[in-house]
C-alpha positions in Angstrom: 0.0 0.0 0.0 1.2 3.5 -0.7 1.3 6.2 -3.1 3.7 5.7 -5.8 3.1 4.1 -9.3 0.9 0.4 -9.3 0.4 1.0 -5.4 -3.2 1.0 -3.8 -4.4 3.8 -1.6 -7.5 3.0 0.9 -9.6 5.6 2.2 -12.2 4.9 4.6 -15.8 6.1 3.8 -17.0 8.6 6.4 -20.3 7.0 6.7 -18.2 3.7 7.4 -18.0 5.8 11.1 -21.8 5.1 11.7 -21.8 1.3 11.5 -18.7 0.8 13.6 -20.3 2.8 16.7 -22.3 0.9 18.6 -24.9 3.9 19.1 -26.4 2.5 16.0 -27.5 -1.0 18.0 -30.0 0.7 20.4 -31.4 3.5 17.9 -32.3 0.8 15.6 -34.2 -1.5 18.2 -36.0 1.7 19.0 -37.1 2.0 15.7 -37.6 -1.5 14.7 -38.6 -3.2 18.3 -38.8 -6.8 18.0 -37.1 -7.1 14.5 -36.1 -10.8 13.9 -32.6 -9.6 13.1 -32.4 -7.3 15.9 -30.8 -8.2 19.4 -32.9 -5.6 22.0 -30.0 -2.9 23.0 -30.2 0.3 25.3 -28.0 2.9 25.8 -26.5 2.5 29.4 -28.5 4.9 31.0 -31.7 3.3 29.5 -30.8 -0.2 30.1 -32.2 -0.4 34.0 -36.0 0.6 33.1 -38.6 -2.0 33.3 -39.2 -2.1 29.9 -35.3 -3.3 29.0 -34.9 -4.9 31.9 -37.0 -7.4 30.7 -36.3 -7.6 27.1 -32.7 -8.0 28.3 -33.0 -10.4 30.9 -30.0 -11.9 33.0 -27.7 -12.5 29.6 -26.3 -9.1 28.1 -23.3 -7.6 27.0 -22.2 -4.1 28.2 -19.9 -2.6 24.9 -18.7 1.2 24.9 -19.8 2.6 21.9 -16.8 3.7 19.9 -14.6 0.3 21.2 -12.9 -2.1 18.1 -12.2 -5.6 18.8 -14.4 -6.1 22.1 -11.9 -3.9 24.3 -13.3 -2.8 27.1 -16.3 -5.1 26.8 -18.5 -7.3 29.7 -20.3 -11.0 28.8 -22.9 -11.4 31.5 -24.2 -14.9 31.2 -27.2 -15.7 33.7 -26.2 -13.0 36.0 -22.7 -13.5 36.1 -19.5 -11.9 34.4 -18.2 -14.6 32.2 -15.9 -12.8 29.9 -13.8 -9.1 29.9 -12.4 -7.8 26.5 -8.8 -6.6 27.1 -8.9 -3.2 29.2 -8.1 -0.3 26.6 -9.4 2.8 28.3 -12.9 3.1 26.2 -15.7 4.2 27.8 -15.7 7.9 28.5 -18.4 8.2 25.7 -20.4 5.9 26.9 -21.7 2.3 27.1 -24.3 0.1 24.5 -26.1 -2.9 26.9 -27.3 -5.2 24.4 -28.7 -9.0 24.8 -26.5 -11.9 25.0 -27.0 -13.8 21.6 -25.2 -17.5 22.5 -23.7 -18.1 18.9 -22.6 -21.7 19.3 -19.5 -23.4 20.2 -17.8 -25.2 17.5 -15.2 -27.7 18.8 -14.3 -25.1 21.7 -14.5 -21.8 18.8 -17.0 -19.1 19.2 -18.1 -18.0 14.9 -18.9 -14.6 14.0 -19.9 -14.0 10.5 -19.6 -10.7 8.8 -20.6 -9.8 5.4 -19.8 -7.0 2.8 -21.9 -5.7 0.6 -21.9 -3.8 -2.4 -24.6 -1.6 -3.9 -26.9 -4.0 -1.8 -25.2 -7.4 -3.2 -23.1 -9.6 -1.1 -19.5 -9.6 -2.2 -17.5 -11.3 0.6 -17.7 -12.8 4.1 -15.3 -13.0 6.8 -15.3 -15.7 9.9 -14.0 -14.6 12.9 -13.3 -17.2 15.3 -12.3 -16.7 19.2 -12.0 -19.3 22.1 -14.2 -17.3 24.0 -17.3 -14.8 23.7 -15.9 -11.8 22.4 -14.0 -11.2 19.2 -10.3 -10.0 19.5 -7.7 -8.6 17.3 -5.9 -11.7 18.0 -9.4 -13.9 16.7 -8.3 -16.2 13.9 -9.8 -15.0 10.5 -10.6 -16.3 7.1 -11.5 -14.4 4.4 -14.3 -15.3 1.6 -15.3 -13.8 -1.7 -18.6 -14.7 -2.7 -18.4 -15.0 -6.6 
């Protein structure tokens, strides 16, 4: 990567900055409550009311919003802290509480698929695997192109 002759240059899309904060997660349940794709999600300071209390239950995962890679993150499972992302100091702007969604466990992994789109159509999917609940920069990762 670079700048000189036969080298690629990336540049980020600025709207790219909506989907990776995790604000998005409870505007959307707001606006599409009960969505079959849609885990129920509060911001922190809406996430002890009756309402998402219940929808959230005992399982829930507490995520700051502008956090990469699960830092900073908190599994509850029944109650119980099950799992910390690595401590990386996010959190001043504030925290996502969103349901616990028990992916599977795969001989020991923990799946996450993610998919890329362009101009609506699936182009590629990635599976990120981690021996516990949350994702990590050191997850193993294998790339697909969907052709």
């Amino acid at each position: 990567m670079g700048v000189g002759e036969g080298q690629t240059v990336w540049i980020e899309p600025i709207w790219k900055m909506m989907w990776s904060n995790k604000g998005i997660l409870p505007v959307l349940w707001k606006l599409f409550e009960g969505h079959e794709v849609l885990l129920p999600a509060y911001f922190e300071d809406e996430a002890f009311s009756d309402d998402a209390r219940k929808a959230l239950g005992d399982s829930f995962v507490r995520k700051p919003l502008l956090a990469r890679e699960g830092a900073d993150s908190v599994v509850v499972k029944d109650g119980q802290v099950v799992e910390k992302g690595p401590e990386q100091g996010y959190g001043r702007e504030g925290f996502v509480v969103q349901k616990f969604a028990d992916l599977g466990d795969y001989g020991g992994a923990h799946p996450v698929l993610g998919i890329w789109t362009v101009d609506m159509e699936p182009v590629g999917c990635g599976i990120r695997e981690s021996d516990g609940y949350i994702t990590n920069n050191t997850s193993r990762f294998v790339p697909h192109v969907i052709a």
